[in-house]
RODO-2510 file (C-alpha; in nm, 4 decimals, decimal comma):
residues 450
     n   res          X          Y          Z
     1     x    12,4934     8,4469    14,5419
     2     x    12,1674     8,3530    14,7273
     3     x    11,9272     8,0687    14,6929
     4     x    11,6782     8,3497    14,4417
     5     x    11,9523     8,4893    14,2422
     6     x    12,0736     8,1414    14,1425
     7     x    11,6911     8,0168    14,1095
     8     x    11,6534     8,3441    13,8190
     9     x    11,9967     8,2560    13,6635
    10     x    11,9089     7,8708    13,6119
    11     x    11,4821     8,0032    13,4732
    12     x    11,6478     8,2838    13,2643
    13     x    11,9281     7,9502    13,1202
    14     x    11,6292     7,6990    13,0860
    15     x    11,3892     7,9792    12,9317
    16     x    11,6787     8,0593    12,6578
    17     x    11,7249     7,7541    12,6257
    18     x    11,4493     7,6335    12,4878
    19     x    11,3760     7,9603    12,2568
    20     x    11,6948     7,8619    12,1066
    21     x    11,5557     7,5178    12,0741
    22     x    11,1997     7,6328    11,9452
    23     x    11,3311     7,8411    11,6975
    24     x    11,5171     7,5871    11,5215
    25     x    11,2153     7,3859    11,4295
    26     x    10,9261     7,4377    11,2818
    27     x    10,6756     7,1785    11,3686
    28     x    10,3492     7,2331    11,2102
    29     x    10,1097     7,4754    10,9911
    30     x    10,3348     7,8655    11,0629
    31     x    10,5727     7,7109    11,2768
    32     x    10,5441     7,6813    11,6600
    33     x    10,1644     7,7391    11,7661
    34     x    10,1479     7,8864    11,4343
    35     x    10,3097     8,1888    11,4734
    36     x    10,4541     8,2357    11,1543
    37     x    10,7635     8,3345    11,3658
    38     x    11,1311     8,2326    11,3584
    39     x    11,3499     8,5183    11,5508
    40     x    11,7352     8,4337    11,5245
    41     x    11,7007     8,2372    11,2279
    42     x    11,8801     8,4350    10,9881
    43     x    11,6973     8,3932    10,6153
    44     x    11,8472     8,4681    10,3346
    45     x    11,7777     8,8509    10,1456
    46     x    11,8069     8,7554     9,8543
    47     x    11,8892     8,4742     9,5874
    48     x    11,8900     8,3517     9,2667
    49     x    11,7723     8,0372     9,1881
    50     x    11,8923     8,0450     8,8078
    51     x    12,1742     8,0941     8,9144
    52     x    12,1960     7,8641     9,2425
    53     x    12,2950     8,1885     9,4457
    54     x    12,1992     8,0937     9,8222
    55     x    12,0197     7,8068     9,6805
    56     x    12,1490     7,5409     9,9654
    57     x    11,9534     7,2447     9,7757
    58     x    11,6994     7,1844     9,6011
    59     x    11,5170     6,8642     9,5942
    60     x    11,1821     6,6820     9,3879
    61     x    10,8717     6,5792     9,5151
    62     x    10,6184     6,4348     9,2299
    63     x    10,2519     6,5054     9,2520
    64     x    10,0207     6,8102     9,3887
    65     x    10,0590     6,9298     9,7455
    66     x     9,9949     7,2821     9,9095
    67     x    10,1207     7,1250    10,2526
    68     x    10,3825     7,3177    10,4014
    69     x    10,7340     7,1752    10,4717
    70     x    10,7882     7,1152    10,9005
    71     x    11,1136     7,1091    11,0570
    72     x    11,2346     6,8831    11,3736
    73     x    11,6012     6,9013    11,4641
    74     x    11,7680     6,7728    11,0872
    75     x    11,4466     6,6116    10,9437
    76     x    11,2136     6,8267    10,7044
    77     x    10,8594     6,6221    10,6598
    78     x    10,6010     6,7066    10,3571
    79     x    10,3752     6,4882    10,1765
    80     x    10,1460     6,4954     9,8590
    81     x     9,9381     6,3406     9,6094
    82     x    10,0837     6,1850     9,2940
    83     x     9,7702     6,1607     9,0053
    84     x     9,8191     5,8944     8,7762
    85     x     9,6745     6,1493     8,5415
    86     x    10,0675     6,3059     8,4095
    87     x     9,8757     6,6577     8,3915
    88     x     9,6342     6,6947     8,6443
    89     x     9,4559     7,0072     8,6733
    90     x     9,6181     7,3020     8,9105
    91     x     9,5348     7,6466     8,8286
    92     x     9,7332     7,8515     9,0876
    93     x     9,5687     8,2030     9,0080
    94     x     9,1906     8,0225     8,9401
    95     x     8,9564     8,2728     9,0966
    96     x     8,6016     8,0640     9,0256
    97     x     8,4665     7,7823     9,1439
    98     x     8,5154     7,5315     8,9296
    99     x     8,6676     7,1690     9,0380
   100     x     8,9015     6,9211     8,9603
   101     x     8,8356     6,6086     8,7750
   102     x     9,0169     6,3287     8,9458
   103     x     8,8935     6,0024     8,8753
   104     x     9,1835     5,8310     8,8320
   105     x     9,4150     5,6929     9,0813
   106     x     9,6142     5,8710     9,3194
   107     x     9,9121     5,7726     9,5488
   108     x     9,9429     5,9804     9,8887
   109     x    10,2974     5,9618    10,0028
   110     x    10,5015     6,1342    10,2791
   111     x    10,8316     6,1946    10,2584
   112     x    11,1468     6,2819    10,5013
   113     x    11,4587     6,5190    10,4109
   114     x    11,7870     6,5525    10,5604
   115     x    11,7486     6,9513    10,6323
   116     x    12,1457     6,9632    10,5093
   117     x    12,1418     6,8303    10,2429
   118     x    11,7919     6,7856    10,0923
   119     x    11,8328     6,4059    10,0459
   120     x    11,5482     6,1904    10,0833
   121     x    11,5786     5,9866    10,4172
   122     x    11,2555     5,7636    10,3866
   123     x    10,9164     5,7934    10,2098
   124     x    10,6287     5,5933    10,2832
   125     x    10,3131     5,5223    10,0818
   126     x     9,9603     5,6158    10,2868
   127     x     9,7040     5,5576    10,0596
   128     x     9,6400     5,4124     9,6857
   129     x     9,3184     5,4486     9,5231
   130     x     9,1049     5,7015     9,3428
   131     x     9,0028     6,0096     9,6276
   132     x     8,7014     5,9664     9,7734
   133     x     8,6455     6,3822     9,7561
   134     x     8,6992     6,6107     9,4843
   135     x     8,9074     6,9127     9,5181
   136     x     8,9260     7,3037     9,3481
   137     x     9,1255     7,3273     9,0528
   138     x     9,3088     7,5866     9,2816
   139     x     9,3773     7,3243     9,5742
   140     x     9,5469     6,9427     9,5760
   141     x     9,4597     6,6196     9,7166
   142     x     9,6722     6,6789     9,9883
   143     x     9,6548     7,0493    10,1402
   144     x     9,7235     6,9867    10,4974
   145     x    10,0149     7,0747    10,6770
   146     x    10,1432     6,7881    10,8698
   147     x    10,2883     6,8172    11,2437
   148     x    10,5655     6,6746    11,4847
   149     x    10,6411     6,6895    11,8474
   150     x    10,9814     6,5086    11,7493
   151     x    10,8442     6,1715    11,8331
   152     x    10,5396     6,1379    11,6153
   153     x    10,4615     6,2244    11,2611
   154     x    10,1033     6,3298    11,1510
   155     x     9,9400     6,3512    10,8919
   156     x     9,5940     6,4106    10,7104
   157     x     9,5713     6,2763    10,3572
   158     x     9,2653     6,4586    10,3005
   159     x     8,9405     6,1896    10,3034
   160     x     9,2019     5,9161    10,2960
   161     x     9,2698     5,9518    10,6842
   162     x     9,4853     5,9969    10,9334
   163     x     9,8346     5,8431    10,9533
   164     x    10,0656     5,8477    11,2285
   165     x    10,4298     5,7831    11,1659
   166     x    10,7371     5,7409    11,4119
   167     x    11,0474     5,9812    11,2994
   168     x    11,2241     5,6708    11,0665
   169     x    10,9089     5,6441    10,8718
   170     x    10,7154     5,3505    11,0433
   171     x    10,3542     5,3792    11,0362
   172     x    10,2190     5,3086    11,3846
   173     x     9,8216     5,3361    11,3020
   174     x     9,5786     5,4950    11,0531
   175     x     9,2288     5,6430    11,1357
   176     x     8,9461     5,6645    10,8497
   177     x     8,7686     6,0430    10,9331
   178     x     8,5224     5,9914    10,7227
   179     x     8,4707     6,2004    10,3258
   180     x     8,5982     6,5534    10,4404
   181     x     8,4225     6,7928    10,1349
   182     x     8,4346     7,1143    10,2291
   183     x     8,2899     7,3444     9,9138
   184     x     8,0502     7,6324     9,8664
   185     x     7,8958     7,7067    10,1903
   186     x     7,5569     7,6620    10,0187
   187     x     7,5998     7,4029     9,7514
   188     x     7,6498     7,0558     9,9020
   189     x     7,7547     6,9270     9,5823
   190     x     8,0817     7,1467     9,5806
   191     x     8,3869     7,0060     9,7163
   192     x     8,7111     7,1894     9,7295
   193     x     8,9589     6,9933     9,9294
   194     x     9,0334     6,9409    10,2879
   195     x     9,3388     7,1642    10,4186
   196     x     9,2791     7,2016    10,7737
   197     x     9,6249     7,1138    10,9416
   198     x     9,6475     6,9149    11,2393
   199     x     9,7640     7,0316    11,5950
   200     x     9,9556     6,8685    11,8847
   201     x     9,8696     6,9162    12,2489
   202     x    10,0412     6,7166    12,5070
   203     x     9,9765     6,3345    12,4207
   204     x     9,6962     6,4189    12,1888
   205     x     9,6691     6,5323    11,7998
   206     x     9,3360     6,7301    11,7292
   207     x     9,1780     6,7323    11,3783
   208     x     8,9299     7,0235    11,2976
   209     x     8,6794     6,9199    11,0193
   210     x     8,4056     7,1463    10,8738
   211     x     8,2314     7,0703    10,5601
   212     x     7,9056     6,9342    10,4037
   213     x     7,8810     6,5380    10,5002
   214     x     8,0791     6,6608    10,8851
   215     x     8,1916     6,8828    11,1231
   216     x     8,3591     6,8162    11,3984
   217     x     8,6530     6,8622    11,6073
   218     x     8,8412     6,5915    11,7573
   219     x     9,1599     6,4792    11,9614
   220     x     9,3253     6,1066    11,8957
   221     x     9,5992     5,9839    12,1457
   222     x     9,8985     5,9659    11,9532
   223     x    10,0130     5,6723    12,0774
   224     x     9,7392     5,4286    11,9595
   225     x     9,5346     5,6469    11,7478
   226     x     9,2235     5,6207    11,9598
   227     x     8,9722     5,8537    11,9882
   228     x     8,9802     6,0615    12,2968
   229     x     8,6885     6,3147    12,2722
   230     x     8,4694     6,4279    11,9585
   231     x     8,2619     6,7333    11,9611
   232     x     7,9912     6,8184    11,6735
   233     x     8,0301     7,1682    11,5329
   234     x     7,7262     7,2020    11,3287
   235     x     7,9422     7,4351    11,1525
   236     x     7,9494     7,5748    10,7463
   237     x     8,2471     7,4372    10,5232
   238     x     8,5416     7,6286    10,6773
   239     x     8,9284     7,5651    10,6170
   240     x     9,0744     7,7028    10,9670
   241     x     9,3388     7,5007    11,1318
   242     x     9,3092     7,5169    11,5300
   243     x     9,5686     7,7483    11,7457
   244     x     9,6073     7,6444    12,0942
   245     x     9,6405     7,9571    12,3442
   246     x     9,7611     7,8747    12,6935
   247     x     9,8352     8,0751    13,0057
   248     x     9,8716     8,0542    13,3817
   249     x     9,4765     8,0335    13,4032
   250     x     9,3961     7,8393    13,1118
   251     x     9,4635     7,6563    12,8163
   252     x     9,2202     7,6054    12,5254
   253     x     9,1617     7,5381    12,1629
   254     x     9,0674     7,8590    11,9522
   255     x     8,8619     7,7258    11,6355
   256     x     8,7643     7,9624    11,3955
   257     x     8,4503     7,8962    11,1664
   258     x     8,1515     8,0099    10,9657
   259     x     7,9357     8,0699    11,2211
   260     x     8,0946     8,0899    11,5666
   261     x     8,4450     8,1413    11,6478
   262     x     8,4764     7,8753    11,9389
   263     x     8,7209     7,8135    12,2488
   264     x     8,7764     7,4602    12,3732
   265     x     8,9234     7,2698    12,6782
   266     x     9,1676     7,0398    12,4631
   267     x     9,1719     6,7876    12,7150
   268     x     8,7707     6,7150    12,6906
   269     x     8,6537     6,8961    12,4110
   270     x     8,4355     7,0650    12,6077
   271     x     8,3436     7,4201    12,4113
   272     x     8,4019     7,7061    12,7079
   273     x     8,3143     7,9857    12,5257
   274     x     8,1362     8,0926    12,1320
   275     x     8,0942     8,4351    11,9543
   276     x     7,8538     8,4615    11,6622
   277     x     8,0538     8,5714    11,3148
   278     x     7,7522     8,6397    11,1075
   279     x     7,7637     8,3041    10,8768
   280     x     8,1014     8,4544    10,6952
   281     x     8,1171     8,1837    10,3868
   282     x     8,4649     8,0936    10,4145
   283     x     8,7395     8,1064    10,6976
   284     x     9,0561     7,9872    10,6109
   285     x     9,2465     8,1571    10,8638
   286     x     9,4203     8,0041    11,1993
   287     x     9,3822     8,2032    11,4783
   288     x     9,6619     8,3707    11,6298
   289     x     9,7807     8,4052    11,9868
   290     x    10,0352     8,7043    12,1079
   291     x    10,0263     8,9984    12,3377
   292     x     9,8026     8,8135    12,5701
   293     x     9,5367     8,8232    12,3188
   294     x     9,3450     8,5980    12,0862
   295     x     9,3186     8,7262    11,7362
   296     x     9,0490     8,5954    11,4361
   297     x     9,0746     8,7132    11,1146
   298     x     8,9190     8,7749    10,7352
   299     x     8,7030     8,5295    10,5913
   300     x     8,4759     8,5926    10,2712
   301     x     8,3511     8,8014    10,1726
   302     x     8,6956     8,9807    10,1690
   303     x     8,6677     9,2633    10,4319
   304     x     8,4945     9,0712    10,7206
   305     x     8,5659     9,2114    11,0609
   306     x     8,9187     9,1064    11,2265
   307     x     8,8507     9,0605    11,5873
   308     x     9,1480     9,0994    11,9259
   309     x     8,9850     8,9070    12,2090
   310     x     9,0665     8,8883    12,5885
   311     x     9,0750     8,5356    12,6704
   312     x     8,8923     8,4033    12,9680
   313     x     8,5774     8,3835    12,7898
   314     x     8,2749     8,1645    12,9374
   315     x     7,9234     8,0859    12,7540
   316     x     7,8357     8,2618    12,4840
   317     x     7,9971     8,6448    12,4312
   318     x     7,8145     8,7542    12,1007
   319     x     7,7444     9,0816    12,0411
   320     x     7,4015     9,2076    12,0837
   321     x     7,1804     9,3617    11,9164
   322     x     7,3202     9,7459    11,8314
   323     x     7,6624     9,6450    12,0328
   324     x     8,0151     9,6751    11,8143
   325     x     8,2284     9,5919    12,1694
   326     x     8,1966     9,4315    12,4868
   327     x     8,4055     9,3211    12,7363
   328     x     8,6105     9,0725    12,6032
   329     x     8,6606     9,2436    12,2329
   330     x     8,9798     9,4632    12,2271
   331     x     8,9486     9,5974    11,8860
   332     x     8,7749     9,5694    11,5356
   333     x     8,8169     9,6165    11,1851
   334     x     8,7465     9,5575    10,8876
   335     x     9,0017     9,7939    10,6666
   336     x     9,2599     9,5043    10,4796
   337     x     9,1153     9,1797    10,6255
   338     x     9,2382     8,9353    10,4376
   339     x     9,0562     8,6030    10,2472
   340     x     9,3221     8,3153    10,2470
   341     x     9,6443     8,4192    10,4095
   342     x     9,6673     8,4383    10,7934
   343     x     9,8484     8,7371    10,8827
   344     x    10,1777     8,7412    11,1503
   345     x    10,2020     8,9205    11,4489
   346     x    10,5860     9,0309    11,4815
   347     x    10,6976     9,2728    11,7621
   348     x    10,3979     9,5296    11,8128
   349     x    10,2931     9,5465    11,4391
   350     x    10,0236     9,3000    11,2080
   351     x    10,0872     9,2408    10,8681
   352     x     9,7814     9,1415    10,6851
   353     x     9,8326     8,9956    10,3524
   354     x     9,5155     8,9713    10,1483
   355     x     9,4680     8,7686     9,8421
   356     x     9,4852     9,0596     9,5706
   357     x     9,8531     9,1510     9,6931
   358     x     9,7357     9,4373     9,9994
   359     x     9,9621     9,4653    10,2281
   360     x     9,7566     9,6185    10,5839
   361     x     9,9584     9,6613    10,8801
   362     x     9,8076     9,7429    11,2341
   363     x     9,9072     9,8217    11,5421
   364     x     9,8293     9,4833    11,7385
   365     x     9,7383     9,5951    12,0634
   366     x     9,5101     9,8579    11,9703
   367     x     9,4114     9,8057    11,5712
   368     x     9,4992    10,1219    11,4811
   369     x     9,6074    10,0736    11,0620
   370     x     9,9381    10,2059    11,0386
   371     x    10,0157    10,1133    10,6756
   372     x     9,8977     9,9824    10,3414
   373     x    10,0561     9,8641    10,0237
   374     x    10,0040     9,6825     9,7146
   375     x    10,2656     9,4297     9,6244
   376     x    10,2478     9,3117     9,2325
   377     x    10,1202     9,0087     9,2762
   378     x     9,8614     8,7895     9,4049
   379     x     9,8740     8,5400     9,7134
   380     x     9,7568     8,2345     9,9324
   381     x    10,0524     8,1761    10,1454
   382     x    10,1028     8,3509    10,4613
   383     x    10,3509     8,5547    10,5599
   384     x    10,6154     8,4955    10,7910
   385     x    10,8496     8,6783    10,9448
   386     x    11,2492     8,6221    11,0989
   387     x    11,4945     8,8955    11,1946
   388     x    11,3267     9,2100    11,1026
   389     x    11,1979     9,0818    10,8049
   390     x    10,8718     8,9357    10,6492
   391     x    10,8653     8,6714    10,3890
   392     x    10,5523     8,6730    10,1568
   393     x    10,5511     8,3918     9,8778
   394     x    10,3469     8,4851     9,5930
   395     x    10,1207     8,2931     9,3421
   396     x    10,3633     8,4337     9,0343
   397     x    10,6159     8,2452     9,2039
   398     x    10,8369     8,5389     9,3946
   399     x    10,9117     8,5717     9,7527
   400     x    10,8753     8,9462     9,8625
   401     x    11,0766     9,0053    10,1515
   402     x    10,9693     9,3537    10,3176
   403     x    11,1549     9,4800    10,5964
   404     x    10,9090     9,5246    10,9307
   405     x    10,8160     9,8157    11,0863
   406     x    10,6063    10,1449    11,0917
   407     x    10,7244    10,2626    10,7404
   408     x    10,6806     9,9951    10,4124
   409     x    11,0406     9,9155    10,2440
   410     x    11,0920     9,6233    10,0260
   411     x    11,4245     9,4880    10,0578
   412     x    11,4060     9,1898     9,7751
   413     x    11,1736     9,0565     9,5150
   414     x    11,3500     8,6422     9,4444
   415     x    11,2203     8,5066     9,1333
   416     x    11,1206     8,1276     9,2079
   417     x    10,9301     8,0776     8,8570
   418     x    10,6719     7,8703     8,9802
   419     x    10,3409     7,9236     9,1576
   420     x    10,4178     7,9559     9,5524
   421     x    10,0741     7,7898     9,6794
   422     x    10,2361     7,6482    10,0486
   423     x    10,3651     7,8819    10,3522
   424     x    10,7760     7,8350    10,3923
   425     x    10,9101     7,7508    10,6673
   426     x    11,2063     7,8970    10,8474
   427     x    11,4717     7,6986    11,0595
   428     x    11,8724     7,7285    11,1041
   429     x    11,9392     8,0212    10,8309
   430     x    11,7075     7,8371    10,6040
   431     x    11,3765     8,0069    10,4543
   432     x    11,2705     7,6386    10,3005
   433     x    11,0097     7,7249     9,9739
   434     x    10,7757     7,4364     9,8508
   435     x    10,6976     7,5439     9,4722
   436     x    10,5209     7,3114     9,2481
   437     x    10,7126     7,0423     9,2115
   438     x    11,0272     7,0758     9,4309
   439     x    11,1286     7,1874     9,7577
   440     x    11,4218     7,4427     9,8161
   441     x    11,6535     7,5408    10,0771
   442     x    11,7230     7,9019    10,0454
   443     x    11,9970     8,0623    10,2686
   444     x    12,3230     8,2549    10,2774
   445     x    12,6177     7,9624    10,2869
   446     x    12,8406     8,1276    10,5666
   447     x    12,4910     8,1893    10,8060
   448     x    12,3301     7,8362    10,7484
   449     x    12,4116     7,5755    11,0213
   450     x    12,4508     7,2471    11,0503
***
């Protein structure tokens, strides 16, 4: 065997390797770089949680959280908000915009699982006080997703900061961001909650903030908690958590928002390259990065234009005036682009789950729409998506799981009875469902392992 042969074997080892790895855990907003993706992880079909069929565990977390459940090796990490108020206002299908009344005080916690067994391994205690922001009777005090590179915890609590834990619940530093009140683009007196997740690039965590008092994106070393680089956005309230797309060439930060969709250098913060999105009034959406593309999506009004970018992009690459393309935009549409949910991109195919339960799935190198259908229901979590399958958590409370491909087929409809505001995550033969009050572990006994 000569010296290239072996060199292939031992890339082709290491490169399988670490998909094995990756797929295991799940370690921020969609999974890894928010894909949504989990191949080889082997989700359950079906269960019954009445009846504890595939029900692994199932374990209680008090308080209000739409934060998604993470996954590193054994450890499963969520937080929330605990109101001293014993009903606090949630209204999972609220379609206004009316807010919250929380002026009482709230606790912010985290919390670590053991991913076997659901037991809770430590839980530590961020902030006490009443919030400093209000919040949509729709959202929480504590919407954002945290993140892990397996050595360091993050989280945002909302406008009660940024906390930085080790993986055995330490706290190793804190950093006040300022009130975070995103609301109604044009009311400065609305304030729906912060749920833009955090990211992590190499040493640094980056924080993407746009709302009335601020707007900004920034990186903090995760070591100390220092600030590294802040860049002003001058941006419209916006919800987007940052994707990171890297290549051979180049690796930036894609930040979606109101008014420009935005690449940065995530070493600097240095914006390389903006396109103007016509001042769409909310983006909730994270970008997504597959096929050697960049992909923004929806925003409201529902129906605003879906966008597949080349990357390389320098300066500013706005359409002009009477241009629909240009160089570095693929495709466009419009038909099924969602409001809240980001959509996956699994195998050649995007599924596009909008808010009222439609179903649009496109071809995702070329956005031809190959397929829509209305599921019963209505939704805010995304979709995800693990052997052939996509998992889409409703607001009812049921997890639709549709099988992927060319031609719709549901497979399941699992009755959770409870409103399903957070995206699951998947890891080990586990699709892992935060409902209202409790987290579950959902998978088929002989197929989830240790």
């Amino acid at each position: 065997m000569d010296r290239r042969t072996i060199s292939l074997l031992l890339f082709s080892i290491v490169s399988l390797s670490s998909i094995t790895t990756n797929a295991q855990n799940w370690p921020s907003f969609r999974g890894p770089n928010a894909s949504g993706i989990a191949e080889g992880s082997k989700p359950p079909i079906t269960w019954d949680v009445a009846k504890s069929s595939n029900v692994l565990w199932k374990t209680s977390i008090p308080g209000l959280s739409h934060a998604s459940p993470i996954v590193w090796d054994n450890n499963i990490y969520v937080i929330t908000a605990i109101s001293s108020d014993p009903k606090p206002t949630f209204v999972a299908k609220d379609r206004g915009i009316g807010l919250a009344t929380d002026d009482v005080k709230h606790t912010w916690m985290i919390y670590a699982l053991d991913k076997r067994d659901g037991k809770i391994l430590w839980s530590n205690t961020a902030y006490e006080g009443v919030p400093r922001a209000k919040r949509h009777v729709k959202a929480t005090q504590a919407n954002s997703t945290p993140v892990t590179d397996g050595r360091y915890v993050v989280a945002v609590f909302g406008s009660e900061g940024l906390a930085c834990y080790d993986t055995k619940g330490k706290l190793l530093w804190k950093q006040d961001l300022g009130v975070l009140n995103p609301g109604l683009w044009d009311d400065k007196e609305s304030s729906w909650g912060h749920s833009s997740s955090p990211i992590i690039y190499r040493d640094l965590v980056i924080v993407q903030a746009d709302g009335h008092k601020q707007s900004f994106i920034a990186a903090f070393n995760l070591k100390d908690g220092k600030q590294v680089w802040r860049v002003e956005r001058n941006e419209i309230t916006s919800w987007s958590t940052p994707t990171i797309y890297e290549s051979a060439k180049r690796t930036e930060i894609i930040a979606n928002g109101g008014r420009y969709i935005r690449g940065y250098d995530p070493l600097t913060g240095k914006e390389l390259w903006r396109f103007a999105d016509s001042d769409t009034q909310v983006k909730m959406q994270a970008p997504l990065v597959a096929n050697d593309l960049i992909y923004i999506t929806g925003g409201y009004p529902p129906g605003r234009t879906m966008y597949a970018f080349r990357p390389g992009a320098v300066g500013d690459i706005s359409l002009k005036s009477g241009e629909d393309k240009n160089e570095f935009i693929v495709w466009r549409s419009s038909k099924g682009s969602p409001y809240t949910p980001t959509p996956v991109i699994y195998g050649d195919l995007m599924y596009a789950l909008a808010d009222n339960g439609v179903l649009s799935t496109y071809d995702a190198k070329t956005g031809e729409l190959v397929y829509q259908q209305r599921l019963p229901s209505s939704f805010s979590a995304s979709p995800v998506a693990a052997d052939g399958r996509l998992y889409l958590s409703s607001e009812d409370g049921d997890v639709f799981v549709v099988k992927a491909g060319r031609q719709y087929e549901l497979l399941s409809r699992n009755v959770m009875a409870q409103p399903l505001m957070a995206t699951p995550a998947l890891s080990q033969g586990m699709l892992i469902v935060r409902g209202e009050n409790a987290i579950y572990a959902l998978g088929e006994r002989k197929t989830a392992r240790n």
